[in-house]
N, C-alpha and C positions, 0 to 999 in steps of 0.2 A: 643808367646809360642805355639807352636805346639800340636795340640789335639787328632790327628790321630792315631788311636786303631789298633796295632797288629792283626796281621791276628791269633794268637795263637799256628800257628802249624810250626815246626821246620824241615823245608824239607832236613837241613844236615846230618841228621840224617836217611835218609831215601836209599834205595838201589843204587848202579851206577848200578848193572850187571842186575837186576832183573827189568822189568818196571811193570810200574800199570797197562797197559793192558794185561800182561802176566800172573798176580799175586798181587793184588792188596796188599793182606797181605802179604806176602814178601815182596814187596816195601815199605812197612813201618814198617815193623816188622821187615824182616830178618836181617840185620844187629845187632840188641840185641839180637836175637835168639842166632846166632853163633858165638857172643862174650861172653855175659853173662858166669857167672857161680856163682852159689848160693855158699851165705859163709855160713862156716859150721857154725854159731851158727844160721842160721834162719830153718826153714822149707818151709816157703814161702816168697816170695818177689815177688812186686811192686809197684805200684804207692803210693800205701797207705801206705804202707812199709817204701815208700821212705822218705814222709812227714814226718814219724813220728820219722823217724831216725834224719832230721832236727831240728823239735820240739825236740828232744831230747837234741842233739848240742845246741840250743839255753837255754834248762832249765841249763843246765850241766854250759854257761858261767854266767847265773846268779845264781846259787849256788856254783859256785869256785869264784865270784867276792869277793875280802875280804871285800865290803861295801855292800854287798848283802841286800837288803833291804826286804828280807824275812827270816825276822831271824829263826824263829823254823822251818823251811825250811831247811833253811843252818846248823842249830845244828843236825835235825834228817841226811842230809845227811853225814855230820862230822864224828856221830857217826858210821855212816854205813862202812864208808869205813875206819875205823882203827882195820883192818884186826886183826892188833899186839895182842890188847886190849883184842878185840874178843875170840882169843888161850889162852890168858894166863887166861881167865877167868874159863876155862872148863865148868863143869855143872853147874855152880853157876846159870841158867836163869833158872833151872827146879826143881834143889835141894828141892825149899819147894813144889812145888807139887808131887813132886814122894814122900816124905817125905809122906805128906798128907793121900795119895793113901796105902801108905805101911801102914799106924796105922790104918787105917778103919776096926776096930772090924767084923762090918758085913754092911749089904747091906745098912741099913739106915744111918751108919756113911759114905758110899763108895758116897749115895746120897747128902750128906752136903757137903763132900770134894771138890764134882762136884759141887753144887752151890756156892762153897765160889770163886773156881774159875774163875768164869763167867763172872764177873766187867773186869778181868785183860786178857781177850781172851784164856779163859783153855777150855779142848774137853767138848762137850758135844751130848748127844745123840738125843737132837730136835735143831731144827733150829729155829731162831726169826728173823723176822721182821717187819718192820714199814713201812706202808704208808695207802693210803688211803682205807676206807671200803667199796665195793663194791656196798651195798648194802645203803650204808649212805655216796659217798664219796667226801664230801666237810672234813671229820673227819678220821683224823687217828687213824690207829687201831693197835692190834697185831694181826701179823701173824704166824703161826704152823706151821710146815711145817718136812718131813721128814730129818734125817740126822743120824750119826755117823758110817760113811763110808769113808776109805782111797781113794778107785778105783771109775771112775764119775759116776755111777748109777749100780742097781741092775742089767742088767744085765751082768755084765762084773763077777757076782761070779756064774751065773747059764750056759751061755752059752757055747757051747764047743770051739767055736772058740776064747777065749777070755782064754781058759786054757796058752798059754803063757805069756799072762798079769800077770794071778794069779802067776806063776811062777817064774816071775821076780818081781812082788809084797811081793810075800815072801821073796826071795834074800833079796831084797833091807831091808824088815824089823828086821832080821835077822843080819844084816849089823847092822843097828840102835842101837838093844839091846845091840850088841856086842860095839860098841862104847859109849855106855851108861853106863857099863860094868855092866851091867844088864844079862851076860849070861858069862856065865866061857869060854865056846869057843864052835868051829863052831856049832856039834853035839847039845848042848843044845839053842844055837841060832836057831838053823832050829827047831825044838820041840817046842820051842814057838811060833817060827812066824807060825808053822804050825796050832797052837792050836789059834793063831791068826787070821788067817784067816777063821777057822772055827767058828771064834765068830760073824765075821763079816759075815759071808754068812746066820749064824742064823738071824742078824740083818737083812741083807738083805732080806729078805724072806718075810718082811714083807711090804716089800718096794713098792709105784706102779713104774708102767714103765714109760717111758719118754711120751707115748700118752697119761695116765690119767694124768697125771700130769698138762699136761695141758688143758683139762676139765676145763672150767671155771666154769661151771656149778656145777660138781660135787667135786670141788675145795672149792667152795664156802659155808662153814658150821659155823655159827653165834654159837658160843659156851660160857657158862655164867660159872663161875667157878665152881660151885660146879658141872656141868658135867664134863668139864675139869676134875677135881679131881678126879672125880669117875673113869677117863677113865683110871686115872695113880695113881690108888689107892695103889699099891704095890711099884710104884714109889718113892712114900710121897711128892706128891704134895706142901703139906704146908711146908715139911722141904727142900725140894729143893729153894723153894723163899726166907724162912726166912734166911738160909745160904745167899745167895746172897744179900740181904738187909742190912744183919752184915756185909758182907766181902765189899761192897761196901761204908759202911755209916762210915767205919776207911781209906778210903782214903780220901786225897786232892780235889778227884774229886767230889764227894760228897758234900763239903763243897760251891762249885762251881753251881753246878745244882745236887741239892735233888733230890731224887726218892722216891715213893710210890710203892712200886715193888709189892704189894699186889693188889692196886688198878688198878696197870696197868695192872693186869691179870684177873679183874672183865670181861671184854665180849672182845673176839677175836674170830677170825674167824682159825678155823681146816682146813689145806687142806687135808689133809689124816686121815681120821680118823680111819679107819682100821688099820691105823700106830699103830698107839697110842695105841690102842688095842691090838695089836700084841705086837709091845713092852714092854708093861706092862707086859703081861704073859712069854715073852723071858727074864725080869728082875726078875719075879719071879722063874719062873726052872732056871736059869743061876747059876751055879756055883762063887762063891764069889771072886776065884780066878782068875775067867777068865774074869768078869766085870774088874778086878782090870788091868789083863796085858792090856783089849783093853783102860782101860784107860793111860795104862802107856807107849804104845805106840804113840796114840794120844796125847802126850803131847810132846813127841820127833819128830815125823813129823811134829807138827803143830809149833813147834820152832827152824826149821832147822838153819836160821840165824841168830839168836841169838850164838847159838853153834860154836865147833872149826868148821874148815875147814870141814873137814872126814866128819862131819855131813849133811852140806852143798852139797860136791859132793856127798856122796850116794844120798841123796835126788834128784841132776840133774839126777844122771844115770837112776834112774827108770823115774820120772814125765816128765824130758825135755827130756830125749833120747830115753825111751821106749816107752812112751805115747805119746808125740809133734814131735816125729821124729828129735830132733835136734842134729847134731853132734859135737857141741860145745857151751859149755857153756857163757852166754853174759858176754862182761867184765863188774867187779863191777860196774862201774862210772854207765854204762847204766843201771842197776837194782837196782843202789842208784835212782837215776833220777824216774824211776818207782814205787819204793818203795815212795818217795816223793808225787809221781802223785796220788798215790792212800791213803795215810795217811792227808796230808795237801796239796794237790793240788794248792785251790784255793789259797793259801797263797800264793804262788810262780807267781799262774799263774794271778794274777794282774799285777805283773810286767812285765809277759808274752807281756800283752793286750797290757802294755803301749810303749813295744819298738819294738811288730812285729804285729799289728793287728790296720793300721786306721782306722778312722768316717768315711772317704768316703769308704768303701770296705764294710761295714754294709748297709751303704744307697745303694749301690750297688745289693745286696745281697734281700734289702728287694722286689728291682721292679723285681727281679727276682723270688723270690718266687711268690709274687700278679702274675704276668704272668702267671707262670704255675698253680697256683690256678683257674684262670679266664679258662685256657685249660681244666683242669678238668670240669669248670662247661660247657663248651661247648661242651664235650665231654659225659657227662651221660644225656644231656638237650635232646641231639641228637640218643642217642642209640635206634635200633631196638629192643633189646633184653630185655633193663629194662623194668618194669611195671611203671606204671605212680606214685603209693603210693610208690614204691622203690625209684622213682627219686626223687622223693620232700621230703622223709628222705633222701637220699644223698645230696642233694642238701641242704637243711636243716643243715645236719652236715660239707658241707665242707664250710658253711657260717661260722661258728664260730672255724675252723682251726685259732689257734695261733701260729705264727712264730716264734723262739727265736733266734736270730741272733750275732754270735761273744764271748759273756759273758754274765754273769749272772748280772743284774743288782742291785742286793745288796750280795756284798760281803760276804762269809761266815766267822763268830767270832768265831778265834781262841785260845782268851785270857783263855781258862780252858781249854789248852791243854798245858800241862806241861813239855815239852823239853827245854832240856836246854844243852848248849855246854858242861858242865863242866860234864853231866851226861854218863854214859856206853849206849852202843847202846841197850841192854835188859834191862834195865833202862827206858829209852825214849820208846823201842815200849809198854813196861807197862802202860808209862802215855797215850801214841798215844790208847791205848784199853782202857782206862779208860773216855777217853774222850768220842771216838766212842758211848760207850756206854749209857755215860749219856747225850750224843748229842742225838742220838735217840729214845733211851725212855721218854726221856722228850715230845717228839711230839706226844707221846699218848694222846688221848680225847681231844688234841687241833684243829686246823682249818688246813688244809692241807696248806702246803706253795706253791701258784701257781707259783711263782717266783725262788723255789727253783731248780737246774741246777740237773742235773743227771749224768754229765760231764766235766772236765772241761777244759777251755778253749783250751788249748795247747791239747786236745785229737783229734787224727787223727780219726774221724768218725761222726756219727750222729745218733741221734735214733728219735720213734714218743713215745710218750705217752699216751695211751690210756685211763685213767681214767681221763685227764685234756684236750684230742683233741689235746697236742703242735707235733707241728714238733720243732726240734732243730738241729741247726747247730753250734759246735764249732770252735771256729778261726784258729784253727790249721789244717783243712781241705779246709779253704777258701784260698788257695793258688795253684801255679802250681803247676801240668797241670790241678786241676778240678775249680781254679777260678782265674781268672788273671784280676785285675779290669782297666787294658791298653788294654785288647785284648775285638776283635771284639764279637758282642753279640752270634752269630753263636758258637764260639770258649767254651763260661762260658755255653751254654743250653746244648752243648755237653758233657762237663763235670760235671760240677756241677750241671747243669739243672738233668741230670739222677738221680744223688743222692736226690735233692730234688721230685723228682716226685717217686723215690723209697720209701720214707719215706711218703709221702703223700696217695701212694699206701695202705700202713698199716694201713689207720684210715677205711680200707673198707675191712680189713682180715676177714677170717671166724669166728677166735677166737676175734672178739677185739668190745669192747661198741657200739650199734647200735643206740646212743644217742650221745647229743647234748651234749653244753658245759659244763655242770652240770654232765653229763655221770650218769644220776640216773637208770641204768639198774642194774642189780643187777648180772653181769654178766662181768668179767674181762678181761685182755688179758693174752696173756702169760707171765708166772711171771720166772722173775731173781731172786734169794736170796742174798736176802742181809741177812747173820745169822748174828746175836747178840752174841748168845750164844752157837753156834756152833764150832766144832775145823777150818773147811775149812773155818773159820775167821781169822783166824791168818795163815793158811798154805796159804790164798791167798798169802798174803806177801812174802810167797817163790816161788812165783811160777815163773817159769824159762820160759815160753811160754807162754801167755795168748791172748783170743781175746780182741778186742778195751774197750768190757767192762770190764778191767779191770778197770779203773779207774770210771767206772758205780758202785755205792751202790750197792752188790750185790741184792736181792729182793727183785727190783722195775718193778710194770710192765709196761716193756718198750718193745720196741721192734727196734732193732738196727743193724746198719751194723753189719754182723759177721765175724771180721777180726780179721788175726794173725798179731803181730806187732812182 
């Protein structure tokens, strides 16, 4: 049997008219230059593009297989794609929370209404998440963080070149109410979403910018409850958790993994706390009615798919065609697939592992990382520029770099996540929030899980993890053109070699732990959100364009290829 390793590179593909001494990249480019043409539903396209569109083909024939051995897999995507079901249901997915929203006497009923929501992915005005404490992080914590904003950060309602955003931001909201038939017609649809945005731009105001945000340093505020509470005194602190503890502790999920929702809000970490403060007082002068429509807007965006159709495309036309630039919306099967990847991922993608990802492509994978790790340390050993106590903390930290190669080694348990075939698609994303929910909160004031993936397997990309030193590579990028385990070594360092040395790159960024395996600094990287209790928890789910991390927990600090799929 023949052992002989492809050279990697595919010279048919390469120019007749054009040669490599004339033009080296036209020789090997121009021929897809002047062929190509981008399909209207992407915004960008390539290589990574390409992979994922395969991974996608591969999840899509093991969730159409009728023996599918991922079953709440194959129920949540079921449900997703009976379009029929969907229509004929109309508002049934929203009806008790707008219900809710509408009897809230005053500001303190308007606060329960929003904590009773919480468990099942209803809007809310802070962000939550979970992972480790910066300052302690072998322990996870909770994290604060800003939120209850349609548009992706504060400055897109203050700055002037961003006025046609807002303008079709209104459009589209205005749209929404009206199909909600939350607004008699056009005229009174534009008057609210106008008075909607103006609620939003007060919230925003209090918002930081994308550079403090990420300040690890000034990110980083150790907060015990009774400050908490003081900060969100007008809030009602205590009736916002208690609501959420009732409205959690009458589901199934509960029954499944209990929560302490008191106890897990004893000490977390504020990234903004000026937020918090600001908010508080925008809740206290805020009009009763206008809390209520930004709430009853955010229940409609954040449920687009749940809803008819109408609902659904307004939501593409603004998020994927005005904001992602795409000029056609992806067909369902691929955003069921996606939707999957990002609810029960790993469920599917074991059987991902077991019929497109072998043992020998991992053992592959790993002399290729050690290599370029070993380059790195010959590389800072040698520098003119570093100081010699620099070198030996780098050197130091890139000894205890952990490689994560292919899959996660213990599967994540799915069993308290409650889809089932026979249920409505708004039905099942209820239980898929419910789970979420009490998956994550459960990790408070336990042991951070080193083992746990941030990704999974079938995900076209890679990220490093700063609070635990991993690099991570999922299987679904270990393929051509960045790893080919028959082609020559030259061929995998070219390609995938870059990807790993990019990621390894980031354990030595400005913003990220200047500490060792433990990363006992008391200083972060930059953080992803992953909300809890936020609306863009649930509007991920619609989201019609998203980079690799989507199917990354939002607010985790990681730091990762940033690519559109």
């Amino acid at each position: 049997m023949s052992t002989t390793l492809n050279s990697g590179i595919g010279p048919a593909s390469f120019s007749a008219v054009t040669g490599p001494a004339q033009d080296l990249f036209r020789y090997v480019n121009g021929p897809w230059i002047d062929m190509y043409r981008l399909p209207d539903d992407r915004s960008r396209y390539g290589s990574f593009d390409k992979l994922a569109e395969d991974a996608e083909n591969q999840i899509r024939e093991i969730l159409e297989d009728d023996d599918c051995p991922a079953e709440k897999s194959h129920a949540l995507y079921a449900s997703f794609l009976d379009v029929d079901a969907i229509n004929a249901s109309g508002l049934a997915a929203i009806e008790d929370q707008l219900k809710a929203i509408d009897v809230a006497a005053d500001k303190a009923e308007l606060t329960r209404s929003l904590g009773a929501m919480n468990p099942a992915g209803g809007p809310d005005l802070i962000g939550i998440a979970v992972y480790g404490d910066p300052g302690a992080p072998e322990t996870n914590i909770i994290h604060i963080e800003q939120s209850g904003l349609g548009l992706p950060d504060e400055a897109y309602y203050r700055e002037d070149h961003y006025a046609p955003i807002r303008e079709a931001y209104v459009d589209m909201v205005a749209k929404q109410l009206k199909n909600a038939k939350l607004a008699a017609d056009d005229e009174q649809a534009e008057a609210q979403a106008q008075r909607f945005l103006d609620v939003e731009t007060r919230i925003a105001a209090n918002h930081w910018d994308n550079v403090a945000t990420r300040d690890s340093v000034k990110t980083y505020n150790p907060t015990d409850y009774a400050e908490l509470s003081g900060m969100l005194a007008d809030y009602d602190l205590d009736t916002w958790i208690e609501s959420w503890q009732s409205a959690y502790d009458q589901t199934s999920a509960a029954q499944v993994q209990p929560l302490d929702f008191r106890g897990i809000f004893n000490h977390v970490v504020v990234h903004e706390p000026s937020f918090l403060t600001g908010l508080n007082a925008f809740w206290k002068a805020a009009d009763l009615d206008d809390l209520k429509l930004w709430a009853r807007v955010h229940v409609i965006i954040g449920s687009t798919l749940e809803l008819p159709h109408e609902f659904d495309e307004t939501n593409f036309e603004f998020y994927g065609k005005t904001l992602s630039g795409q000029k056609q919306q992806r067909v369902r099967w691929k955003r069921g697939v996606s939707l999957v990847n990002g609810i029960c991922g790993e469920d599917v993608g074991r059987e991902y592992v077991k019929r497109h990802f072998p043992e020998s492509s991992k053992q592959r994978m790993e002399q290729l990382v050690g290599n370029l790790i070993d380059a790195y340390r010959v590389s800072i050993s040698s520098s003119a520029w570093l100081g010699e106590e620099t070198k030996q903390k780098a050197l130091e930290k890139l000894s205890k770099f952990v490689p994560k190669i292919g899959y996660t080694n213990h599967w994540r348990d799915y069993s308290a996540l409650d889809v089932r075939e026979n249920a409505g698609f708004a039905e099942n994303m209820r239980a898929a929030n419910l789970y979420e929910t009490g998956y994550q909160l459960a990790k408070v004031g336990k042991s951070v899980d080193k083992d746990e993936w941030l990704m999974n397997p079938q995900t076209v990309n890679a990220y490093y993890e700063p609070t635990m030193n991993v690099i991570v590579f999922p299987a679904a990028i270990l393929q051509p053109p960045f790893f080919d385990p028959n082609a020559e070594d030259a061929a995998n360092y070219g390609g995938i070699g870059a990807v790993i040395g990019h990621e390894i790159g980031h354990g030595f960024d400005d913003q990220v732990p200047s500490t060792t395996a433990t990363a006992s600094s008391t200083t972060g990287g930059p953080k992803k959100t992953r909300p809890i209790s936020s609306s863009s928890r649930r509007n991920s789910s619609t989201s019609t364009t998203r980079s690799c991390q989507r199917s990354l927990p939002k607010n985790t600090p990681t730091i990762q290829l940033m690519l559109r799929m």
